[in-house]
DRENPA-3360 file (N, C-alpha, C; in nm, 2 decimals, always signed):
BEGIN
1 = XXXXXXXX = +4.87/+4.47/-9.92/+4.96/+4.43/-9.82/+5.08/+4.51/-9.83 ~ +5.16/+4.57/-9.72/+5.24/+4.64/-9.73/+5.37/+4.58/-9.75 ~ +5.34/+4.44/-9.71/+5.48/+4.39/-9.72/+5.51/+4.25/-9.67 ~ +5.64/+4.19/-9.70/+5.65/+4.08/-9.59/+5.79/+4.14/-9.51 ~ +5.84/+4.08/-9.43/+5.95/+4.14/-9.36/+6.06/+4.03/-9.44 ~ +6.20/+4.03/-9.42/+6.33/+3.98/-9.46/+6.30/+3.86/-9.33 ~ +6.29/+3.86/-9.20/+6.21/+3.76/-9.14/+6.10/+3.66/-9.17 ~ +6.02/+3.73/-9.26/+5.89/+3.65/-9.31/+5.93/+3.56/-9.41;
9 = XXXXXXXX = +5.99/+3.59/-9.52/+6.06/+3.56/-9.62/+6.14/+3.43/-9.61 ~ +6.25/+3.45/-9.47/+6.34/+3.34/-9.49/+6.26/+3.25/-9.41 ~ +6.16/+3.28/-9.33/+6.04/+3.17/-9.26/+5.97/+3.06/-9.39 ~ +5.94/+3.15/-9.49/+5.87/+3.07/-9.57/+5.96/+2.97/-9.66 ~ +6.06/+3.06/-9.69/+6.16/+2.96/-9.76/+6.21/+2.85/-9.68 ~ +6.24/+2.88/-9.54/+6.25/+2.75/-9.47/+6.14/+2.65/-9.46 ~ +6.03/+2.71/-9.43/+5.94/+2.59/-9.44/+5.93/+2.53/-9.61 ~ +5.88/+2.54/-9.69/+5.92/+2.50/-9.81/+5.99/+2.40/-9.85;
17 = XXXXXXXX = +6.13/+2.47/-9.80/+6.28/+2.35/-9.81/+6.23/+2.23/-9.77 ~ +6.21/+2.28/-9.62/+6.22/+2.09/-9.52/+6.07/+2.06/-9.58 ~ +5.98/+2.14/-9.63/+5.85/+2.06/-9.66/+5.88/+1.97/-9.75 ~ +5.97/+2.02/-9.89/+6.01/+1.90/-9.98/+6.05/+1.83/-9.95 ~ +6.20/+1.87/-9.89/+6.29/+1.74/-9.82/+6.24/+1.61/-9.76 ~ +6.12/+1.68/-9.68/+6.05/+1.53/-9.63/+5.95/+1.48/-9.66 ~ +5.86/+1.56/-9.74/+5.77/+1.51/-9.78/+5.71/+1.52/-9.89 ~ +5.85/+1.58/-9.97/+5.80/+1.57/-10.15/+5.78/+1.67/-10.21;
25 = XXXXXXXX = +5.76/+1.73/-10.34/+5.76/+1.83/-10.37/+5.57/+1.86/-10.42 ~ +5.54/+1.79/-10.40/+5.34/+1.82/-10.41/+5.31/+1.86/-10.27 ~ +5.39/+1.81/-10.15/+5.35/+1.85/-10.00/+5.40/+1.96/-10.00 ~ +5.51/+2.02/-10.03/+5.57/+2.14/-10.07/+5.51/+2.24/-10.19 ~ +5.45/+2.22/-10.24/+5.35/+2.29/-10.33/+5.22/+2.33/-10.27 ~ +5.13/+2.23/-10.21/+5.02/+2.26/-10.14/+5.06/+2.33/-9.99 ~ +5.20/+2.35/-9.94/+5.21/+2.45/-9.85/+5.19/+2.51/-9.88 ~ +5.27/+2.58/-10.02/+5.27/+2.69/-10.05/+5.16/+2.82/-10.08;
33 = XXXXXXXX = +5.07/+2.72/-10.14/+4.91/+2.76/-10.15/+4.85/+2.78/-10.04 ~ +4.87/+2.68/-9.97/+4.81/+2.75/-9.81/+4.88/+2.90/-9.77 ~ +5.05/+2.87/-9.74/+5.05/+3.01/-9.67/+5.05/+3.16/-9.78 ~ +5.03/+3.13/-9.89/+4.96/+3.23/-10.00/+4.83/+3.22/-9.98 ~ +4.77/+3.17/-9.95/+4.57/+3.15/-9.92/+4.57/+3.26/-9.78 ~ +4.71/+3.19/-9.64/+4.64/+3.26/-9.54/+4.76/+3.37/-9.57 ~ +4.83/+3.45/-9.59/+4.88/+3.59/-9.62/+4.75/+3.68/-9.72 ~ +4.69/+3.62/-9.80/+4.59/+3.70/-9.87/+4.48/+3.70/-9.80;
41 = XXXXXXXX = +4.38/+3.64/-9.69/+4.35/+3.62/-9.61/+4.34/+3.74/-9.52 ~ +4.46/+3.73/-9.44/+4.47/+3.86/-9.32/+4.52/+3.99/-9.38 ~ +4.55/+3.95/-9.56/+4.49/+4.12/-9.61/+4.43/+4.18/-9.65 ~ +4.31/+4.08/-9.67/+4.18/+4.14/-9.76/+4.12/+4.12/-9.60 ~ +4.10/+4.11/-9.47/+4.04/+4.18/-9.37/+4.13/+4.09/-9.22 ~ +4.19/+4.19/-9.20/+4.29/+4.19/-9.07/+4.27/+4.16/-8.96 ~ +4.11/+4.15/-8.93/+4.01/+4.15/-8.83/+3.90/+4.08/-8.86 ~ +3.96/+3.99/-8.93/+3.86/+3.86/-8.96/+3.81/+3.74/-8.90;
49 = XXXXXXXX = +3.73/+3.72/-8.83/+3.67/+3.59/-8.75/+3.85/+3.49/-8.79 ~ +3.88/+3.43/-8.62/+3.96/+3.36/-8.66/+4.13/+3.43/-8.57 ~ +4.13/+3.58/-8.65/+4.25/+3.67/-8.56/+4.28/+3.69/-8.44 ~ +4.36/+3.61/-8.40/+4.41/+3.62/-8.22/+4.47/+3.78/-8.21 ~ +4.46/+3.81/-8.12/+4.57/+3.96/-8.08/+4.71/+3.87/-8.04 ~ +4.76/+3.93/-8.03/+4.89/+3.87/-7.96/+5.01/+3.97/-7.93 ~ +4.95/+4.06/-7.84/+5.05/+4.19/-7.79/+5.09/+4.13/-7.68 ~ +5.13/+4.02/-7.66/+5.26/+3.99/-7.55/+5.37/+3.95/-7.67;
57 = XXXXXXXX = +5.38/+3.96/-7.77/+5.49/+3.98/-7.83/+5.53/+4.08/-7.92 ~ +5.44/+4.17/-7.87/+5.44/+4.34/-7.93/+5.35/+4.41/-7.97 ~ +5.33/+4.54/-8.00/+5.23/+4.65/-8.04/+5.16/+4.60/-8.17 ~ +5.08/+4.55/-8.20/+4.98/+4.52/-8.26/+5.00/+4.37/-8.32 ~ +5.03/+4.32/-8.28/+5.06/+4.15/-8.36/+4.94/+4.10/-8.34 ~ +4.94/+4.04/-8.43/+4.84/+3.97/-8.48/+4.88/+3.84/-8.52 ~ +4.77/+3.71/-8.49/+4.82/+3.57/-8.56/+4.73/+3.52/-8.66 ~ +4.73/+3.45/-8.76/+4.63/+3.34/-8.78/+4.69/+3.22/-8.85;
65 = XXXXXXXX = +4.65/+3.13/-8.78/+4.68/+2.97/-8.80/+4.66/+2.95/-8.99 ~ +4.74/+2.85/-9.01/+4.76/+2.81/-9.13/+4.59/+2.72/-9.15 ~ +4.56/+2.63/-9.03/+4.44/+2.59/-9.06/+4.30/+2.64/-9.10 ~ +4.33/+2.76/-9.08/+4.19/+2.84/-9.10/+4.19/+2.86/-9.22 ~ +4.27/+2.83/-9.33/+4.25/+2.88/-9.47/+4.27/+2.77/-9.56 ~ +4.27/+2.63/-9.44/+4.24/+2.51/-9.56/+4.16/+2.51/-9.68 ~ +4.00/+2.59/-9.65/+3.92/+2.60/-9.72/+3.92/+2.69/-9.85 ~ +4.05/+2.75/-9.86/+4.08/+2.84/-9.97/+4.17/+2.80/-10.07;
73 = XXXXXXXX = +4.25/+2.68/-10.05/+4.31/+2.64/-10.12/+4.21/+2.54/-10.21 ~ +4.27/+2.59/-10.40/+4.22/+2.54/-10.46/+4.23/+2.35/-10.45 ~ +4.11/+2.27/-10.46/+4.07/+2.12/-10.48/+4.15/+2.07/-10.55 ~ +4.25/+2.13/-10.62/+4.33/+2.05/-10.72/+4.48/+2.03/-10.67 ~ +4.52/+2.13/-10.58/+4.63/+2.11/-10.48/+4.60/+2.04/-10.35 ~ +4.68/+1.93/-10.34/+4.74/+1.88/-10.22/+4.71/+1.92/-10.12 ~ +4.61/+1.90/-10.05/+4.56/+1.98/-9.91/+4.64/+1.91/-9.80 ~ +4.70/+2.00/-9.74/+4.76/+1.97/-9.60/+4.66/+1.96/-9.48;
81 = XXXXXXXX = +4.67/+1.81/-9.45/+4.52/+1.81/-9.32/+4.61/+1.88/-9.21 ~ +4.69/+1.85/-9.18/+4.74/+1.89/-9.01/+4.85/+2.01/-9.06 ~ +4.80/+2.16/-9.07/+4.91/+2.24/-9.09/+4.97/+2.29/-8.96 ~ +5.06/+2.31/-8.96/+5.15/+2.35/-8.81/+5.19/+2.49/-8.80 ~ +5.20/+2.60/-8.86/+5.27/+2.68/-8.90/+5.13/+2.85/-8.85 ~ +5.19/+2.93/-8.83/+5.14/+3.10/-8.81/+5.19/+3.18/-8.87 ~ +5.08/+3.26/-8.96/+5.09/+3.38/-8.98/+5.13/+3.47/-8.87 ~ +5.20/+3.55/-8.85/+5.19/+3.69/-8.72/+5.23/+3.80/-8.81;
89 = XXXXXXXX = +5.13/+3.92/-8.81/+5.10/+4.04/-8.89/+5.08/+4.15/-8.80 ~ +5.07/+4.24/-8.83/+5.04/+4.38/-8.79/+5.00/+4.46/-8.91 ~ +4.90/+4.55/-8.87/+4.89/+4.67/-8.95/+4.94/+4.76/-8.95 ~ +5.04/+4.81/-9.03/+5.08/+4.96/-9.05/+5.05/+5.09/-9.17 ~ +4.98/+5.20/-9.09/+4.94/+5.30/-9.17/+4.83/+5.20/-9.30 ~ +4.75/+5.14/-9.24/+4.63/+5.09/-9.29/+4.69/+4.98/-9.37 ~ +4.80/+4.93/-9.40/+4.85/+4.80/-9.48/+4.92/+4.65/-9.36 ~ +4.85/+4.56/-9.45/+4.94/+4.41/-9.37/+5.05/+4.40/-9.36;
97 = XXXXXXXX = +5.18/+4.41/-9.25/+5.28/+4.36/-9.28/+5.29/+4.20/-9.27 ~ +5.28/+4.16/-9.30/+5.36/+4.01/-9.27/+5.47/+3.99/-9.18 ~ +5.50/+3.94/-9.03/+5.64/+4.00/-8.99/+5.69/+3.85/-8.97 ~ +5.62/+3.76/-8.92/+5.64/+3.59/-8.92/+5.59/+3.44/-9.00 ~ +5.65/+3.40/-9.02/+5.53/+3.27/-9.03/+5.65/+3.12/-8.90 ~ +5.55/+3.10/-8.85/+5.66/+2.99/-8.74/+5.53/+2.91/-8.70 ~ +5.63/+2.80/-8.65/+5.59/+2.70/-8.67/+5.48/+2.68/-8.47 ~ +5.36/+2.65/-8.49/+5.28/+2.64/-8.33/+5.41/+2.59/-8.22;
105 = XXXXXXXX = +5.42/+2.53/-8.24/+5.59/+2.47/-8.12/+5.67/+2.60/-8.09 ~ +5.73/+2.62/-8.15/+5.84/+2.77/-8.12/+5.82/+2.82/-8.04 ~ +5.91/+2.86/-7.96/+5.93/+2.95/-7.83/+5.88/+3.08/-7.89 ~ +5.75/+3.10/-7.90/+5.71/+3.24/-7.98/+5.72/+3.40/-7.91 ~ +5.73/+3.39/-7.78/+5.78/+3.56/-7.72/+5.92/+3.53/-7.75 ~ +6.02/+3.41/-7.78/+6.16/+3.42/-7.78/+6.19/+3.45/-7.96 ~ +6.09/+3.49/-8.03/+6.12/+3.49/-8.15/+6.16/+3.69/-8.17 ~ +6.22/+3.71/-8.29/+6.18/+3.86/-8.32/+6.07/+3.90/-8.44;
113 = XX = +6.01/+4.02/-8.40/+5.92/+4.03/-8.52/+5.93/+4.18/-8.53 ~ +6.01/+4.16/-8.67/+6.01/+4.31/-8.73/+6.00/+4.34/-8.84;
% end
């Protein structure tokens, strides 16, 4: 993976926060495993059953739902049944950026991804 963006970063740390805030710090732990399950995910194959395109919000964006990698989080963490939240990536010079993670609700063409 080539990277996360300074955008990606303060997405995850936001979600995290209010994950504990409201639902504990085990709900906030098994986030975290998920969106580490789906970031390793869309970098071991970018074009994986599951990858939406999503070039009405730019040159190569890509999505994939936090639900699709329920199944990769280890049985001993906290599985989140209803995850809410997107990956959106792109490939550059053959590596994953990471440029988002936001939540399915969001005004998503009103977001930036860089």
């Amino acid at each position: 993976m080539s990277g996360i963006t300074p955008h990606a970063r303060a997405d995850i740390i936001g979600i995290l926060l209010t994950s504990e805030d409201r639902f504990g710090r085990r709900v906030r732990d098994g986030y975290e495993e998920l969106i580490v399950a789906a970031m390793d995910a869309v970098a071991d194959d970018p074009a994986r059953v599951g990858v939406q395109e999503r070039s009405e919000l730019g040159v190569g964006i890509r999505a994939w739902h936090l639900r699709l990698s329920r199944g990769s989080v280890p049985v001993d963490v906290h599985r989140i049944i209803t995850p809410r939240h997107v990956v959106f990536f792109r490939e550059v010079n053959g590596e994953v950026q990471i440029l988002r993670v936001l939540h399915e609700s969001m005004d998503l063409p009103g977001q930036r991804y860089e």
